[in-house]
DRENPA-3360 file (N, C-alpha, C; in nm, 2 decimals, always signed):
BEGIN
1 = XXXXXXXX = +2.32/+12.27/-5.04/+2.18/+12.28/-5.00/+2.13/+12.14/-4.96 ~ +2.06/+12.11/-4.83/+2.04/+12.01/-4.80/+1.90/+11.96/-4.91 ~ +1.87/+11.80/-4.89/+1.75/+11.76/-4.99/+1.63/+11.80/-4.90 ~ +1.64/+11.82/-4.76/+1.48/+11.90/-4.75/+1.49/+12.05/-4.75 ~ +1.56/+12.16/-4.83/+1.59/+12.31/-4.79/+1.52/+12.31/-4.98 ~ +1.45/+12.45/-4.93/+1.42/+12.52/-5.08/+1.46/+12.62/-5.03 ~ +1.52/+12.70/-5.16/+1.54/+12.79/-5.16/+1.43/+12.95/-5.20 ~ +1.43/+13.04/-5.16/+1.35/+13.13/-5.14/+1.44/+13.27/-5.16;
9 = XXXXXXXX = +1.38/+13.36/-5.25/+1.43/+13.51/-5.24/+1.32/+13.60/-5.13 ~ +1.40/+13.71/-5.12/+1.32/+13.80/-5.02/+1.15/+13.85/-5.06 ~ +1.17/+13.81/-5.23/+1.01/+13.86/-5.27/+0.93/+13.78/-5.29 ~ +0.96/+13.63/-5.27/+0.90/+13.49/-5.24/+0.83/+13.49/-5.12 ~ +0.90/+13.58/-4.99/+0.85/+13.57/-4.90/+0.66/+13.62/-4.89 ~ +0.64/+13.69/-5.03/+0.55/+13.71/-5.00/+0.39/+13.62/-5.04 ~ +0.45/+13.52/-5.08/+0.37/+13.37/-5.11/+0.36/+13.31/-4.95 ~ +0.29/+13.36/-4.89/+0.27/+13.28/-4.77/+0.20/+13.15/-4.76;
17 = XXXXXXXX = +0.12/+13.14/-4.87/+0.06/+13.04/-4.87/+0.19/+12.90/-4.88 ~ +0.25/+12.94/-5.00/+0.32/+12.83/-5.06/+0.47/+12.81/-4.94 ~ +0.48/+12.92/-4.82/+0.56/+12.90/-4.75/+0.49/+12.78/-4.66 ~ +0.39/+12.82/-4.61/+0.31/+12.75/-4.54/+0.32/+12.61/-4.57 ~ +0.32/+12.58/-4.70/+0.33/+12.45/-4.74/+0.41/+12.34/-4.74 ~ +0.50/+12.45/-4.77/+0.66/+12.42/-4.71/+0.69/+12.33/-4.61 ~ +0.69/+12.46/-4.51/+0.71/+12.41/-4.36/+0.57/+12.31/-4.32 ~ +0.50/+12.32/-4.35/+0.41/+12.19/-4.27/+0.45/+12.07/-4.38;
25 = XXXXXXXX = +0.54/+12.08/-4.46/+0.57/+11.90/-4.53/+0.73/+11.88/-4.47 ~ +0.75/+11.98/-4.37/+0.89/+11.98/-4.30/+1.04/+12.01/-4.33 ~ +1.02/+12.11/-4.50/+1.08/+12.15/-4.54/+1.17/+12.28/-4.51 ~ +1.29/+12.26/-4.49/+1.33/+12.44/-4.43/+1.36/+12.56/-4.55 ~ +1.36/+12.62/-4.55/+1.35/+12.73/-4.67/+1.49/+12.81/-4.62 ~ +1.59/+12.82/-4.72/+1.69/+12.92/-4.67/+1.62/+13.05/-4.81 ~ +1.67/+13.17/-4.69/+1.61/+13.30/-4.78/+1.72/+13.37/-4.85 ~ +1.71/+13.44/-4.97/+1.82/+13.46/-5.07/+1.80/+13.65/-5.08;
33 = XXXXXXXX = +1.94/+13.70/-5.07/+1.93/+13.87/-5.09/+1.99/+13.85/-5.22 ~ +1.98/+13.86/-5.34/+2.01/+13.85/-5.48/+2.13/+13.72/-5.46 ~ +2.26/+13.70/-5.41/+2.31/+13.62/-5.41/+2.36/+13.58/-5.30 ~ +2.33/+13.61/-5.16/+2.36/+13.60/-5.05/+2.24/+13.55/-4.97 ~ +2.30/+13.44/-4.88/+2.19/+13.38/-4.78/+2.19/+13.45/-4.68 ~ +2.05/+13.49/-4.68/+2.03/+13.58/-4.55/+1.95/+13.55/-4.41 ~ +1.97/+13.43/-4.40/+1.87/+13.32/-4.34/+1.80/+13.20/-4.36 ~ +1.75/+13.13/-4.23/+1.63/+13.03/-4.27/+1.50/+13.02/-4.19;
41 = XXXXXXXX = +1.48/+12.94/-4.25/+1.33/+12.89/-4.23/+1.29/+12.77/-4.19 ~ +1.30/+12.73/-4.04/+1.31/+12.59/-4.02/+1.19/+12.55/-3.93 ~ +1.12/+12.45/-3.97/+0.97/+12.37/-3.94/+0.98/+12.36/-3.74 ~ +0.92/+12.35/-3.69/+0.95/+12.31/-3.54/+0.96/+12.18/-3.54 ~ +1.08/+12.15/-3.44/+1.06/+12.02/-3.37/+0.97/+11.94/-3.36 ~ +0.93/+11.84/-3.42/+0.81/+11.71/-3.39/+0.86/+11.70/-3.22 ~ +0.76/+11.70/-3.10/+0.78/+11.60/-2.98/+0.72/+11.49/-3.01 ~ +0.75/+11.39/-2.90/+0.75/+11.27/-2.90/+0.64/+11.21/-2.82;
49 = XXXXXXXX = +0.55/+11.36/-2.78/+0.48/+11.29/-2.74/+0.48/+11.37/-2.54 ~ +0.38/+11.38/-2.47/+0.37/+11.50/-2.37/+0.51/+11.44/-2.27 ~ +0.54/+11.56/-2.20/+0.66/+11.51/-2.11/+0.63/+11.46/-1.98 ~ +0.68/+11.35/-1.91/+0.66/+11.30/-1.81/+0.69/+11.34/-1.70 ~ +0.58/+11.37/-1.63/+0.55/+11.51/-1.50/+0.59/+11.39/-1.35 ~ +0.73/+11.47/-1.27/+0.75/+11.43/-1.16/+0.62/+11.36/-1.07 ~ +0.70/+11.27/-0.99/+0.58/+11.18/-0.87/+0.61/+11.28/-0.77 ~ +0.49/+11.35/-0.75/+0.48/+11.48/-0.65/+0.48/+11.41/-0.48;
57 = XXXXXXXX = +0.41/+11.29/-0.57/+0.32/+11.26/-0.41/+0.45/+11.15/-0.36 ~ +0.55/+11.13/-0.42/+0.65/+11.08/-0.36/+0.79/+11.14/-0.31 ~ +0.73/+11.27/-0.42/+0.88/+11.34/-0.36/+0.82/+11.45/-0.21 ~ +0.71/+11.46/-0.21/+0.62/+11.50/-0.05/+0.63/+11.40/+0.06 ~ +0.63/+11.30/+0.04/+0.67/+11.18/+0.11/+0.79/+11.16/+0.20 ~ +0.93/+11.18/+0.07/+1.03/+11.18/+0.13/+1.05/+11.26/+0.20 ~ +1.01/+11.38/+0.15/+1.01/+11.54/+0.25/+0.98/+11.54/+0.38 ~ +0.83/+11.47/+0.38/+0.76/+11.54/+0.50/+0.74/+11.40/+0.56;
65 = XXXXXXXX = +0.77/+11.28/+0.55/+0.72/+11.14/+0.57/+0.58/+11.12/+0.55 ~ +0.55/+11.10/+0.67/+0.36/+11.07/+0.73/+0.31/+11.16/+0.82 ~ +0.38/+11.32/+0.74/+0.33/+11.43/+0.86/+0.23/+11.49/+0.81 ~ +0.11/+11.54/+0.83/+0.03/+11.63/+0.77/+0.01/+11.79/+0.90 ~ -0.04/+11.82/+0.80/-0.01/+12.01/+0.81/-0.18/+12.06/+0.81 ~ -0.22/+12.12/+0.90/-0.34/+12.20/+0.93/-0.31/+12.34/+0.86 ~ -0.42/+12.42/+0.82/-0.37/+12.51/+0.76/-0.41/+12.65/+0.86 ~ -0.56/+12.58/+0.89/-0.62/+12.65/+0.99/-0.51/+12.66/+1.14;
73 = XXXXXXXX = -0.41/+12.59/+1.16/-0.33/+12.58/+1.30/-0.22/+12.64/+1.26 ~ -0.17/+12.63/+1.11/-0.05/+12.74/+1.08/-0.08/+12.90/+1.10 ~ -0.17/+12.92/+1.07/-0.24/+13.08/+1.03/-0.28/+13.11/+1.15 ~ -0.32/+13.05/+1.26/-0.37/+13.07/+1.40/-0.20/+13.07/+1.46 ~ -0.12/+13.02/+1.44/+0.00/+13.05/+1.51/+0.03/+13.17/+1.45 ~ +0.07/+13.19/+1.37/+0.15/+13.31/+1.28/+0.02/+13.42/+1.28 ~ -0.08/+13.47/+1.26/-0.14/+13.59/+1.30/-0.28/+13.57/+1.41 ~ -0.22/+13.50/+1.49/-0.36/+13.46/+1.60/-0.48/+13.43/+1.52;
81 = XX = -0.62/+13.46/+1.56/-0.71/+13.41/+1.48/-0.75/+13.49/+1.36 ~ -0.75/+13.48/+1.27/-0.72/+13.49/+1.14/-0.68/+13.64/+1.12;
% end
């Protein structure tokens, strides 16, 4: 048993409160069928913090250079006037 794992029987599970407690102090709980582990109980991943969202406006750049796009002159090609 690791030092952050408690252990837990199947009629423990019904202390939600004190599960609760558990896993928000980051502890994982493996669950017990009289003498058999029948699972766990593991806290989520901490992130590190929000993930760093692609440069749109430069990967549009390399795409398209210094071209811009009418939207009104695409839709007038492709079904005449609107």
């Amino acid at each position: 048993m690791l030092p952050m794992e408690v252990e837990i029987t199947m009629r423990g599970l019904r202390d939600t409160r004190k599960l609760k407690a558990l896993l928000k102090a980051g502890k994982s709980i493996r669950l017990r069928d009289r003498n058999h582990i029948v699972g766990r109980i593991v806290p989520p991943q901490q992130r590190e913090g929000p993930a760093q969202l692609p440069d749109f406006e430069a990967r549009h750049r390399e795409l398209f250079g210094d071209r811009t796009f009418d939207a009104e002159d695409f839709l007038q090609d492709r079904h005449g006037r609107y």
